[in-house]
C-alpha positions as CSV (number, residue, x, y, z in Angstrom):
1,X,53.6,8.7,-24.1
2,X,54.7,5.9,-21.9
3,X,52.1,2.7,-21.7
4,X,51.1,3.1,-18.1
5,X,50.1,6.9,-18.7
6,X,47.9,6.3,-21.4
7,X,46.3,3.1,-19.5
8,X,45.7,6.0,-17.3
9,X,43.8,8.3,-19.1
10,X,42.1,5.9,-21.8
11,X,38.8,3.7,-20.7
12,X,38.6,0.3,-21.9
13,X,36.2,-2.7,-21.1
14,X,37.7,-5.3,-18.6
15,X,38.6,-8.5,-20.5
16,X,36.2,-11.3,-20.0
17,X,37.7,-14.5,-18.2
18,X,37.4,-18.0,-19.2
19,X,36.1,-20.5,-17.2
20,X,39.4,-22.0,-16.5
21,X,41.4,-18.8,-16.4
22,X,38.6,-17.9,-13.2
23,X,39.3,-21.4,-11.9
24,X,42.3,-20.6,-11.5
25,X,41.9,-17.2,-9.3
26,X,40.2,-19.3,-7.0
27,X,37.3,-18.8,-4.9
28,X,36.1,-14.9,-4.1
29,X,37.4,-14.0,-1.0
30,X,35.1,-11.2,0.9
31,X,36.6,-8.7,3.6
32,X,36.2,-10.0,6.8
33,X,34.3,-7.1,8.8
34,X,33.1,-7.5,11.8
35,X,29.5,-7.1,13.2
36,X,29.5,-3.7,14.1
37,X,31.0,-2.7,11.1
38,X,28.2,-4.7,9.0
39,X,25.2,-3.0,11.6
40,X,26.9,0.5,10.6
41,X,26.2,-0.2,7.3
42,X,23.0,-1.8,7.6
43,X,22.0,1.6,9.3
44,X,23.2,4.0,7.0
45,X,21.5,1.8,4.1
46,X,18.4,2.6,6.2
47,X,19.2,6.1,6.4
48,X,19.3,6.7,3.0
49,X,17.0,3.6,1.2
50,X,13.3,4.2,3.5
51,X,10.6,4.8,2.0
52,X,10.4,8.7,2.7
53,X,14.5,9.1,1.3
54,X,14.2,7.2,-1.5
55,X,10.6,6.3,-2.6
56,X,11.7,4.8,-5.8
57,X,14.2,2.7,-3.5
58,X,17.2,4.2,-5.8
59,X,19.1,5.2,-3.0
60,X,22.8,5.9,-4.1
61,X,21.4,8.4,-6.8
62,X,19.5,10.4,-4.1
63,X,22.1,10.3,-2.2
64,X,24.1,11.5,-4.4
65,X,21.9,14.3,-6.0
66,X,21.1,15.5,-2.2
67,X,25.0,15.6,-1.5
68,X,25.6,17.9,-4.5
69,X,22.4,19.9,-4.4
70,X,23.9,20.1,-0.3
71,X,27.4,21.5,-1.4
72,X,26.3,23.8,-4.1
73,X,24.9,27.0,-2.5
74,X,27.4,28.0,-0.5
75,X,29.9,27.1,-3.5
76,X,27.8,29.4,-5.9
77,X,28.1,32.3,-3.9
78,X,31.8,32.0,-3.3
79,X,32.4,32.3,-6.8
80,X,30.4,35.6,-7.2
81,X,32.0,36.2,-3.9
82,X,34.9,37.2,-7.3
83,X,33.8,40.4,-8.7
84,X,33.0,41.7,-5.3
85,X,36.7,41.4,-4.0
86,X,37.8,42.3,-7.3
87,X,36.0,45.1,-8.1
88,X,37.7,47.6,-10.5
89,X,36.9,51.1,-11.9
90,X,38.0,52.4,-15.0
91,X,38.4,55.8,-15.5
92,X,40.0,57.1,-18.5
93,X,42.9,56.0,-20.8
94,X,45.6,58.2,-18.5
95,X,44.1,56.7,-15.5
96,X,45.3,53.9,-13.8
97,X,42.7,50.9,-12.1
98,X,41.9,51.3,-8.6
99,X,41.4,48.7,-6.7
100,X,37.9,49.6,-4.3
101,X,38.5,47.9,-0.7
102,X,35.5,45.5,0.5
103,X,34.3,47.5,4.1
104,X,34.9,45.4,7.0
105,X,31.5,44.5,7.9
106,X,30.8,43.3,4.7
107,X,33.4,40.7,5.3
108,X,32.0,40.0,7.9
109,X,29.0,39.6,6.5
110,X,30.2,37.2,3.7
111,X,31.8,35.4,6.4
112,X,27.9,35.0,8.4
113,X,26.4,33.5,5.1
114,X,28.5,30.1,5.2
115,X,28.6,29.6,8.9
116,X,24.6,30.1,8.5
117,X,24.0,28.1,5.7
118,X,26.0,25.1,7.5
119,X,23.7,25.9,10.6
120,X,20.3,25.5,8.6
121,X,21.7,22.3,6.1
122,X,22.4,20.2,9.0
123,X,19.4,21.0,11.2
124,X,17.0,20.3,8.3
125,X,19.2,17.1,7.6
126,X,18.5,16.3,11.4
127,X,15.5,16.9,11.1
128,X,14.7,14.7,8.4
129,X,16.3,11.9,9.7
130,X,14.2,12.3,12.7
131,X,12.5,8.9,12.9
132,X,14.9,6.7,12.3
133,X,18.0,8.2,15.2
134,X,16.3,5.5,17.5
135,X,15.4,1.8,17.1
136,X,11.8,1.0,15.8
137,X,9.6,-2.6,15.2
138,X,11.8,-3.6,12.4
139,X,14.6,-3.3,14.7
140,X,13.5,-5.2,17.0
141,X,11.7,-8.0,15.3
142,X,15.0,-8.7,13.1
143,X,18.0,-7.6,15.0
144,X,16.3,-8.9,18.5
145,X,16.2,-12.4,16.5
146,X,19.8,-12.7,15.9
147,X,22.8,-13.8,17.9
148,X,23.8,-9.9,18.1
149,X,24.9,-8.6,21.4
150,X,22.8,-5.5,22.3
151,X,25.6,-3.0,22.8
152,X,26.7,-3.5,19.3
153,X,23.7,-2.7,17.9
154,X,23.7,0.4,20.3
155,X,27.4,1.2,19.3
156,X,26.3,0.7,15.8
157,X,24.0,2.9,15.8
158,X,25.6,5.8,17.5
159,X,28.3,4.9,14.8
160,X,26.0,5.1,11.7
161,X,24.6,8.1,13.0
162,X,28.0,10.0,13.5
163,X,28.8,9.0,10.0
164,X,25.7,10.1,8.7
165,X,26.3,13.9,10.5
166,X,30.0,14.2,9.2
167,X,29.3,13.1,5.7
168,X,26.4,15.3,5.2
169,X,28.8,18.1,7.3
170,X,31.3,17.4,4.7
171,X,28.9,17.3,2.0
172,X,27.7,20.8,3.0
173,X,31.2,23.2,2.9
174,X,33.8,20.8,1.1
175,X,33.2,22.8,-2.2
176,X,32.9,26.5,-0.7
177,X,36.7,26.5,0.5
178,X,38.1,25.4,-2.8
179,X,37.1,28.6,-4.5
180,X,37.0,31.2,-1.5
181,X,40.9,31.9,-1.3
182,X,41.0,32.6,-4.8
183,X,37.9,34.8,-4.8
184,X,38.3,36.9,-1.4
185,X,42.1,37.6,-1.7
186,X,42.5,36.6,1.9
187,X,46.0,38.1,3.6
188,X,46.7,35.3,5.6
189,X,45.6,32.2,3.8
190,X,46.4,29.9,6.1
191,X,44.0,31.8,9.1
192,X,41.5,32.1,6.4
193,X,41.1,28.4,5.6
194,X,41.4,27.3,9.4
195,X,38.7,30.1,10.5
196,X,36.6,29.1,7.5
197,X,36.7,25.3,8.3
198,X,36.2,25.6,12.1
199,X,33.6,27.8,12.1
200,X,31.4,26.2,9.5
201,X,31.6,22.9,10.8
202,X,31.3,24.2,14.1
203,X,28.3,25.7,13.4
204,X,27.0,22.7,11.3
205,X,27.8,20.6,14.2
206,X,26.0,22.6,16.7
207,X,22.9,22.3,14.6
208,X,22.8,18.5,14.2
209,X,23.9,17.8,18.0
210,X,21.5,20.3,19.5
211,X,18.9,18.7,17.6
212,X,19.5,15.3,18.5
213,X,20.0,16.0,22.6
214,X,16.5,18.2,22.4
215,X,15.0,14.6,20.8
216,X,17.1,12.4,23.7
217,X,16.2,14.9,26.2
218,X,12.3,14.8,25.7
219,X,12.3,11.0,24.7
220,X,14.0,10.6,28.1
221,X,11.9,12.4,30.0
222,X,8.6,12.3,28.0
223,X,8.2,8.7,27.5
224,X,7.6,7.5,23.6
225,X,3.7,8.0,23.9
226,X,3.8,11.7,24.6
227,X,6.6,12.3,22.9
228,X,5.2,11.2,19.7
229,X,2.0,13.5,20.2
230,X,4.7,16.5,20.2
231,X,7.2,15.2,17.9
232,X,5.2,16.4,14.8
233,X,4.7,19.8,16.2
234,X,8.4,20.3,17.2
235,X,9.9,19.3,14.0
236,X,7.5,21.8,11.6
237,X,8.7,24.4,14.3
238,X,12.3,23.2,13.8
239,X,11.8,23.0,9.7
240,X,10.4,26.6,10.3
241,X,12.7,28.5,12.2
242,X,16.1,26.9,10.4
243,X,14.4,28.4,7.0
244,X,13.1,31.6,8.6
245,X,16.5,32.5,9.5
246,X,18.1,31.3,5.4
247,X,15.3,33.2,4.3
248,X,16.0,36.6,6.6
249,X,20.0,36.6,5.5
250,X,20.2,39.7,4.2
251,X,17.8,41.4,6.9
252,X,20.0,39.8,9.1
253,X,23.4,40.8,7.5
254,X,21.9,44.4,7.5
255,X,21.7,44.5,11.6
256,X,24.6,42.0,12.0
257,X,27.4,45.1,12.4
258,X,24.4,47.5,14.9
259,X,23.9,44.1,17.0
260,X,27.3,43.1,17.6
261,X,29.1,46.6,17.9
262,X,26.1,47.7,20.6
263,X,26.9,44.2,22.8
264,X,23.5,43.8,23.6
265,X,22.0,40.9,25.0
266,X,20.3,39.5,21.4
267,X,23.8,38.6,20.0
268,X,25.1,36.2,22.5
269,X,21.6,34.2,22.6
270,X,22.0,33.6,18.8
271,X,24.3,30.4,17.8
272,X,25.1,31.3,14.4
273,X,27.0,34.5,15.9
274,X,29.1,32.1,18.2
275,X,30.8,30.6,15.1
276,X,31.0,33.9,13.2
277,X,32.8,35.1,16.5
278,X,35.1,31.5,16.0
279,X,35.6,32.9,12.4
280,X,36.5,35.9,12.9
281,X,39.1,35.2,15.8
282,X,41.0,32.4,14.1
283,X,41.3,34.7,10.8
284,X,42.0,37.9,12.6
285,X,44.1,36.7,15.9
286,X,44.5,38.6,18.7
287,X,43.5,42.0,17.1
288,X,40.2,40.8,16.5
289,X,36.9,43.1,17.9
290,X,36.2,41.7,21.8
291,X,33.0,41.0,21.0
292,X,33.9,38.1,18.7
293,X,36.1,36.6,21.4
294,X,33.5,37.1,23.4
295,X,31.0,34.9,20.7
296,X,33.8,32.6,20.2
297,X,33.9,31.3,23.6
298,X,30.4,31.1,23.9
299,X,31.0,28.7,21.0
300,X,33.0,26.6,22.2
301,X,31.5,25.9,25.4
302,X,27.9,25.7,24.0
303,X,29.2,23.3,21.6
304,X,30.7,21.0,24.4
305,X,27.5,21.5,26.5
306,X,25.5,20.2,23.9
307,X,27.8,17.2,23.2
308,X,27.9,16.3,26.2
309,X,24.0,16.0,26.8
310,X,23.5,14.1,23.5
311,X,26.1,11.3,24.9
312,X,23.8,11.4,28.3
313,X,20.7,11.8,27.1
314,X,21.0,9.3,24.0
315,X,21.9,6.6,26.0
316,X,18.9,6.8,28.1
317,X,16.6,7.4,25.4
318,X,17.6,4.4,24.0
319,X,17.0,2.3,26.4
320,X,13.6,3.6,27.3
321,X,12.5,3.0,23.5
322,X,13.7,0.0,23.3
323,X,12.0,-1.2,26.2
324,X,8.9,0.6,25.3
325,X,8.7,-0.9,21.8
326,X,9.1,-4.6,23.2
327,X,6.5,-4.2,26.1
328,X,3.9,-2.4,23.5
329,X,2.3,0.5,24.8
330,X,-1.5,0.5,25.7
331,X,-4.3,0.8,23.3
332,X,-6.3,3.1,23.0
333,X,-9.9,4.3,21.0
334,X,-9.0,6.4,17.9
335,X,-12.8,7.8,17.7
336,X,-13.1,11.8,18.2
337,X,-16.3,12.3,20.3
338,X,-15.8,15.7,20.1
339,X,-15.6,15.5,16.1
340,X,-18.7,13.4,16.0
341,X,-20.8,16.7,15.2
342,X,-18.6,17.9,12.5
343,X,-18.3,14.8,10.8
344,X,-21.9,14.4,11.1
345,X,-22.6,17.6,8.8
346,X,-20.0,16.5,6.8
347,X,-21.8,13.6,5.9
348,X,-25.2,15.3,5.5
349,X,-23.3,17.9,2.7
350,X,-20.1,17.4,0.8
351,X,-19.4,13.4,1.9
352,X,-23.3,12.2,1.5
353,X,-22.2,8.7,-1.0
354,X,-20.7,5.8,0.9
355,X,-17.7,5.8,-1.6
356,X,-16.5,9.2,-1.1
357,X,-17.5,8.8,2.6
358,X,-14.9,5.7,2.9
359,X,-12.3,7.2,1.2
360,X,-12.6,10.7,3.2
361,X,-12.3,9.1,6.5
362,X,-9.5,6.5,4.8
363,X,-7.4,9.9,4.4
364,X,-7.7,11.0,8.0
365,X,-7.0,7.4,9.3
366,X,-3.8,7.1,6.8
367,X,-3.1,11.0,7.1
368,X,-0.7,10.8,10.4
369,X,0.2,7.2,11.1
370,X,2.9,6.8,8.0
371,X,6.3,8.5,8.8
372,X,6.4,9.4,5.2
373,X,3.4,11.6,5.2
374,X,4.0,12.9,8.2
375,X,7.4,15.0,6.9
376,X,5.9,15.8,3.6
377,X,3.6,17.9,6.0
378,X,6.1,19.0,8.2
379,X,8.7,19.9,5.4
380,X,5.5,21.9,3.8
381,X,4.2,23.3,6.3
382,X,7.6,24.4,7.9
383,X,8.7,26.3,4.7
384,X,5.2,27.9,4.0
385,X,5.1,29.3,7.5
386,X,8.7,30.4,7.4
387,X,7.7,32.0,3.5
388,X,4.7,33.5,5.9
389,X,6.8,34.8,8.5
390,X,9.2,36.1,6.2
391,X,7.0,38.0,4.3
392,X,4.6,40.0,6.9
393,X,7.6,40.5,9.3
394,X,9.8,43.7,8.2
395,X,13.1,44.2,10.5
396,X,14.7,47.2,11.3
397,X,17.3,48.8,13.7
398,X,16.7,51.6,15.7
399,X,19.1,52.6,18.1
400,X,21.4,49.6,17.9
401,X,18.6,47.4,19.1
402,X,16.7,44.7,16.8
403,X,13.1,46.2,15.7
404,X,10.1,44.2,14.1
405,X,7.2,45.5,12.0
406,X,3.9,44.3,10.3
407,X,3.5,44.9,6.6
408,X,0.0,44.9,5.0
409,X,0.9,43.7,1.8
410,X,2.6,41.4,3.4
411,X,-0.3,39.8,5.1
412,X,-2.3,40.8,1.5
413,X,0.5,38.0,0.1
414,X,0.1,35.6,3.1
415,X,-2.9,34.6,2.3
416,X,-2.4,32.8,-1.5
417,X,1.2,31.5,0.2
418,X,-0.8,29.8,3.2
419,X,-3.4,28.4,0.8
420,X,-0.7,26.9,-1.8
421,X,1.4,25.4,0.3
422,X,-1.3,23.8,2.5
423,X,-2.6,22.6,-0.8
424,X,0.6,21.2,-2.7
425,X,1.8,19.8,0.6
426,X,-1.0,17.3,0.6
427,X,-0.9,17.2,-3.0
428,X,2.6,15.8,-2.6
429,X,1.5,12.9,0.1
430,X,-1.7,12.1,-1.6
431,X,0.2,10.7,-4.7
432,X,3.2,9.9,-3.2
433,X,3.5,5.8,-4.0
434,X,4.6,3.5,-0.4
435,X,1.7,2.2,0.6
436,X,0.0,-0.4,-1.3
437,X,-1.5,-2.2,1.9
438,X,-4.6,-0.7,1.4
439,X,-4.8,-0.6,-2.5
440,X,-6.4,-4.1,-2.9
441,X,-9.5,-3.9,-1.8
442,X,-10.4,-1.1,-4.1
443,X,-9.4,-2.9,-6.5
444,X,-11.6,-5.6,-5.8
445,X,-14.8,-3.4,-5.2
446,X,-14.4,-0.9,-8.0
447,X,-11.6,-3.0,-10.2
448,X,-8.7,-0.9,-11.2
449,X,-9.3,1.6,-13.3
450,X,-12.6,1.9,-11.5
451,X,-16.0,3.1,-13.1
452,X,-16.3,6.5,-14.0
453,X,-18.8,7.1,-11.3
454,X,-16.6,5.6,-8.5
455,X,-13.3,7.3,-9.8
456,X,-15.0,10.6,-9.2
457,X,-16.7,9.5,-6.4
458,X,-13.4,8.6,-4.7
459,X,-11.2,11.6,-6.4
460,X,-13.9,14.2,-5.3
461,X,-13.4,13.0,-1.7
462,X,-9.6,13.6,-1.7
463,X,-10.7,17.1,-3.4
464,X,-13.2,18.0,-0.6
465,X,-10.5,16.7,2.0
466,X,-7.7,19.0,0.7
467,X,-10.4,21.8,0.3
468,X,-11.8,21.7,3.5
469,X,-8.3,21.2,5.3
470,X,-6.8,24.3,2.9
471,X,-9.7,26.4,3.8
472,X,-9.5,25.7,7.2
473,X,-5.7,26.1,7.5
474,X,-6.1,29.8,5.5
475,X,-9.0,30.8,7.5
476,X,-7.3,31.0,10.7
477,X,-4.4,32.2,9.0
478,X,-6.7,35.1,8.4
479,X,-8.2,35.4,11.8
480,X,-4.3,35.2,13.2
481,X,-3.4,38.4,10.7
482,X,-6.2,40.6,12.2
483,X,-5.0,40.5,15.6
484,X,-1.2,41.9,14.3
485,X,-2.3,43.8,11.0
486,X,-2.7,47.4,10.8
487,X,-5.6,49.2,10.3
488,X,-6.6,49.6,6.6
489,X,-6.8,45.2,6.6
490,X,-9.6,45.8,9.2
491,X,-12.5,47.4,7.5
492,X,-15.6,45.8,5.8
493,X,-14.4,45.7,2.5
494,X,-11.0,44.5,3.4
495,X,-12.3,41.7,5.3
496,X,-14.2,40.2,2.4
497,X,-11.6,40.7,-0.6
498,X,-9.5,38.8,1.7
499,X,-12.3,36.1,2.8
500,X,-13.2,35.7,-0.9
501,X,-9.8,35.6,-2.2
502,X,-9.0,32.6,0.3
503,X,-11.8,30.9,-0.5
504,X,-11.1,31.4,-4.4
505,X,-7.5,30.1,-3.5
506,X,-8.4,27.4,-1.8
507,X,-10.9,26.0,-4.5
508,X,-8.9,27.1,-7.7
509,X,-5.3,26.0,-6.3
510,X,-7.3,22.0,-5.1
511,X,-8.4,21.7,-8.6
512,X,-5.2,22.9,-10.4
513,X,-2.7,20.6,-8.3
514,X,-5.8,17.6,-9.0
515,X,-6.8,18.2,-12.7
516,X,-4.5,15.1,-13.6
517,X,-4.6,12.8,-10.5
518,X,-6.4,9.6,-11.1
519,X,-5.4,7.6,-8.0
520,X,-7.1,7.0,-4.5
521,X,-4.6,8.8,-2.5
522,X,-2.1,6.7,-1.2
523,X,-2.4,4.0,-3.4
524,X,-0.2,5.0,-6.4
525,X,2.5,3.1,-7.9
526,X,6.2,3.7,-8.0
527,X,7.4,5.6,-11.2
528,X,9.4,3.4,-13.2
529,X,10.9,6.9,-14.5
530,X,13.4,8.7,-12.4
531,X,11.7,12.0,-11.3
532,X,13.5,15.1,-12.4
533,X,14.0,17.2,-9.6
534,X,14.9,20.4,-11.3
535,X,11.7,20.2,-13.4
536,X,9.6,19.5,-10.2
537,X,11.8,22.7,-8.7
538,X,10.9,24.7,-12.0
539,X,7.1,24.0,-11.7
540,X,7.2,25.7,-8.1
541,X,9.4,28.6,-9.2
542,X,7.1,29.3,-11.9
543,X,3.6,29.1,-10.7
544,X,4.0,30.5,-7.0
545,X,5.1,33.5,-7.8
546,X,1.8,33.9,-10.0
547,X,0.2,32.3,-6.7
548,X,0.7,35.4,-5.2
549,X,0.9,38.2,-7.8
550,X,-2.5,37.2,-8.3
551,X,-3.8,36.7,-4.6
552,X,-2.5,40.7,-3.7
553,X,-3.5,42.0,-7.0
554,X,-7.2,40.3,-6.8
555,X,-7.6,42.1,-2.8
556,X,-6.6,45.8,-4.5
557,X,-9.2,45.0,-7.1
558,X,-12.1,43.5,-5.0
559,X,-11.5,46.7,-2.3
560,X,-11.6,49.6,-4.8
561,X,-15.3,48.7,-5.8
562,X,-18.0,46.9,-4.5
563,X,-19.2,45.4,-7.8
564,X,-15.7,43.7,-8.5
565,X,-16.7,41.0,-5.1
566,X,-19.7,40.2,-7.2
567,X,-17.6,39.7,-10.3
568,X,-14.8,37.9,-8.8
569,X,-17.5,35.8,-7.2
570,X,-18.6,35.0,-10.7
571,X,-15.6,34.2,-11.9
572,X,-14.4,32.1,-9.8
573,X,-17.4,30.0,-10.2
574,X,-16.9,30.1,-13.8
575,X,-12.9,28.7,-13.6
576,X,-14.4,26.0,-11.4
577,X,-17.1,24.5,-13.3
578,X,-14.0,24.6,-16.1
579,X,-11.8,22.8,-14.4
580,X,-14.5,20.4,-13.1
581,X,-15.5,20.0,-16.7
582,X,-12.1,19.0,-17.6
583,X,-10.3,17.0,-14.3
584,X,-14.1,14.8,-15.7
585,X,-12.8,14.3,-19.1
586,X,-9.4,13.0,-17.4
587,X,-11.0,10.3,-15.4
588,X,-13.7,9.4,-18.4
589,X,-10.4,8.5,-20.4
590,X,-8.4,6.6,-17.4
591,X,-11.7,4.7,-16.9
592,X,-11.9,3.8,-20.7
593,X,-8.5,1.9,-20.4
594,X,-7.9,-1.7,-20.2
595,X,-8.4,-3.4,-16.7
596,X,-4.6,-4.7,-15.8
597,X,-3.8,-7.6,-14.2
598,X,-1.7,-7.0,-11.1
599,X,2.1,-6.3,-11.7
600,X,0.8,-6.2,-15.3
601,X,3.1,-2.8,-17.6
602,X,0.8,-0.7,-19.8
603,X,3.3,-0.7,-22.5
604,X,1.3,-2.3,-25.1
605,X,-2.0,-0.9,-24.4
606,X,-0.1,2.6,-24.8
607,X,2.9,2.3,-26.6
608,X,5.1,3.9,-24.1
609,X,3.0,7.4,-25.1
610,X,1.9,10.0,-22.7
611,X,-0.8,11.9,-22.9
């Protein structure tokens, strides 16, 4: 084996230098870059290294994990994409294998998944990076101070973000086309892998530059003050429709061959069709159905339409934010009159102490203002409404034309999947560490750890908070559900197995998701332990599917017999003066430990243990 191939393939150490063999390389000599290549990379650090990315400020490992995680799905199913294309049947010993053709439409079909997936990665990418496509204070207290011409930074910008779409484009299909050829079989390989790449970065494209010109377009016209009373509402509604239609694949895969082949209407006004229409032309040529050169064109042009108003839109946007952030915008009284009432009885029941009264109306002051908060809720709220929407609506085709139908256990199910993912959704921003502004002067009032009878005074107000706020949330859930659902859901008995179970949801789910959280909300500390995401992934896979096995099995039980509301009452009750009992026993034991000076580790108080 010749030297240079094993230095190749072996790993060794790098030699240490002396101090005179380094004095003689000679001072370090750094790239020369220029500015707009340094702002590029000052904004995609800022991209991927904010507080809501990376909250453990590790940002290359996120990145990384979210790159991979990205790239895997549409990989998976390519390689059982294998047996499907090779499918062989045995028959007996004198009987040769036969090879079983794949139908057409189920090609076509295979084809829909990875142009769809790329659609719904990059929106939800977009999506998340919402906040920071346009300049905020930082910007302009730091950049505005330094001899940096403002069309750079603009240029820069655009340049970061065009980076950021292509990467996480690339990210999303690089590891799907590796595998496909040698799991579909594909006649012409070469068609194939050009139909394949066009379409799903097409597709992927679409998705991200739709999304930004829709936020260009309003910021433009709207003005940063309204647009940030809508911006929440239009990326949950974004969040939710992307997963909606992941979710609805195989409904959608099942009417994909009636909807094209009738040439109705419903097909063209769909994008991901556009770039199955792109795929299907490139790989098939000129023989391809008309209805995909049809799609395809509408592709292209909607594509170029979009484009084209993200490069006149962004501009303009730009400029008005900018200008808007430097003159301030006008202030304005944050105090509800119309709330005054409700708070009132609020503070005559569940918030009567001062402590949990301060730490109640801390939550809804904190709630909404921090960016980070603010798409924990959307990314919760968007995938429980899409789990909602996916589970009450059934879809069917009758007559070649898209039909949608109201299931009862569906909306029986609805009602623990509203309720849970209210409830870990502000589960998830309540502990999530970031913002320590506000952490010092509970430390300085109730020291840190707190009394026992100010730790539950401040815990039970984040408790009543997510309570109220889950009970709320799955109560008009429920009222929404009467006016759609069919007619057994509306009787006496159906109405209160479903109010009880919501209620019982809402109050057993708040103290499950809280049984261990010592922390004012907001206030917690960064881990100095990388979180394990599959672990955190494996706790929701495992106890939301009990979520709602026992939400639709406790409404059949409660209807059948009058007597079971009474004992589900009771037990109910009964789990929640346990839980109480033992979320007590977890704050007696955090307020038993050793007050720690600021900054101070734990490590010898606890010996690294957990417990």
């Amino acid at each position: 084996m010749s030297d240079s191939f094993q230095r190749l393939i072996t790993m060794s150490a790098t030699r240490p230098l002396s101090l005179s063999e380094q004095a003689e390389l000679g001072p370090v000599r750094q790239p020369e870059r220029s500015q707009v290549s340094l702002l590029i990379r000052h904004f995609l650090e800022r991209f991927f290294n904010h507080e809501t990315a990376s909250p453990d400020g590790d940002a290359k490992a996120r990145l990384i994990l979210i790159a991979f995680a990205t790239g895997l799905p549409p990989f998976i199913v390519a390689i059982y994409l294998w047996p499907v294309y090779h499918h062989v049947i045995v028959f007996r010993q004198d009987h040769p294998l036969i090879d079983v053709p794949v139908p057409y439409w189920a090609q076509v079909n295979h084809h829909f998944f990875f142009v769809l997936y790329s659609f719904v990665a990059m929106g939800i990418v977009t999506v998340f990076e919402w906040d920071l496509f346009f300049p905020d204070l930082l910007d302009i207290f730091v950049l505005g101070t330094l001899p940096l011409a403002g069309h750079r930074v603009f240029l820069a910008r655009v340049g970061a973000i065009a980076v950021l779409i292509f990467g996480f484009l690339f990210d999303a299909n690089f590891l799907a086309p590796v595998v496909l050829p040698a799991a579909t079989d594909p006649p012409h390989l070469a068609r194939f892998v050009a139909g394949h790449v066009v379409a799903v970065a097409g597709s992927g494209l679409f998705a991200a530059t739709f999304i930004l010109a829709l936020q260009s377009v309003l910021l433009s016209i709207l003005g940063e003050r309204l647009f940030r009373r809508i911006s929440l509402a239009l990326q949950g509604l974004a969040v939710t429709v992307l997963v909606v239609l992941f979710l609805l694949f195989p409904v959608l895969s099942g009417v994909t061959p009636g909807l094209l082949q009738a040439g109705g209407s419903a097909a063209r006004w769909f994008p991901p069709f556009w770039f199955l229409g792109m795929y299907q032309r490139l790989l098939e040529g000129p023989s391809v159905l008309p209805v995909f050169e049809e799609l395809a064109k509408i592709g292209w042009v909607a594509t170029l339409a979009v484009g084209a108003a993200a490069l006149a839109f962004y501009p303009l946007a730009y400029l008005r934010r900018v200008r808007q952030l430097v003159e301030g915008g006008s202030t304005r009284s944050t105090r509800n009159r119309m709330a005054a009432p409700l708070f009132g009885l609020l503070h005559a029941t569940v918030v009567r102490p001062s402590i949990r009264r301060g730490i109640f109306h801390f939550i809804g002051q904190t709630l909404l203002r921090v960016p980070r908060y603010r798409i924990y809720l959307v990314l919760y709220g968007g995938v429980g409404l899409s789990v909602v929407v996916a589970t009450v609506l059934r879809f069917t085709v009758h007559g070649q034309h898209l039909h949608a139908e109201v299931s009862a256990e569906g909306i029986r199910v609805a009602i623990g999947i509203v309720a849970f993912w209210v409830i870990a959704g502000l589960r998830t921003a309540f502990v999530s560490s970031g913002n320590q502004r506000g952490s010092w002067a509970l430390r300085i009032v109730h020291g840190k750890p707190p009394q026992f009878e100010a730790a539950m005074e401040q815990l039970l107000a984040a408790k009543v908070w997510v309570m109220l706020c889950g009970a709320v949330v799955t109560m008009a859930a429920i009222g929404g559900f009467r006016l759609v659902a069919p007619a057994e859901l509306l009787g006496r008995s159906a109405t209160a197995a479903q109010l009880l179970v919501a209620a019982g949801m809402c109050v057993l789910l708040t103290d499950a998701f809280f049984l261990n959280v010592t922390i004012v909300p907001f206030t917690g500390e960064p881990s100095r332990e990388q979180p394990n995401l599959a672990f955190i992934m494996l706790r929701y896979f495992t106890f939301f599917p009990v979520v709602t096995a026992l939400s639709i099995a406790s409404e059949y039980w409660i209807e059948n017999n009058a007597e079971h509301f009474g004992i589900a009452a009771i037990s109910i009750v009964i789990a929640h003066l346990w839980f109480r009992k033992r979320h007590r026993d977890v704050v007696r034991l955090d307020s038993s430990q050793v007050e720690l000076e600021e900054g101070e580790e734990d490590f010898p108080m606890k010996l690294g243990l957990r417990y």
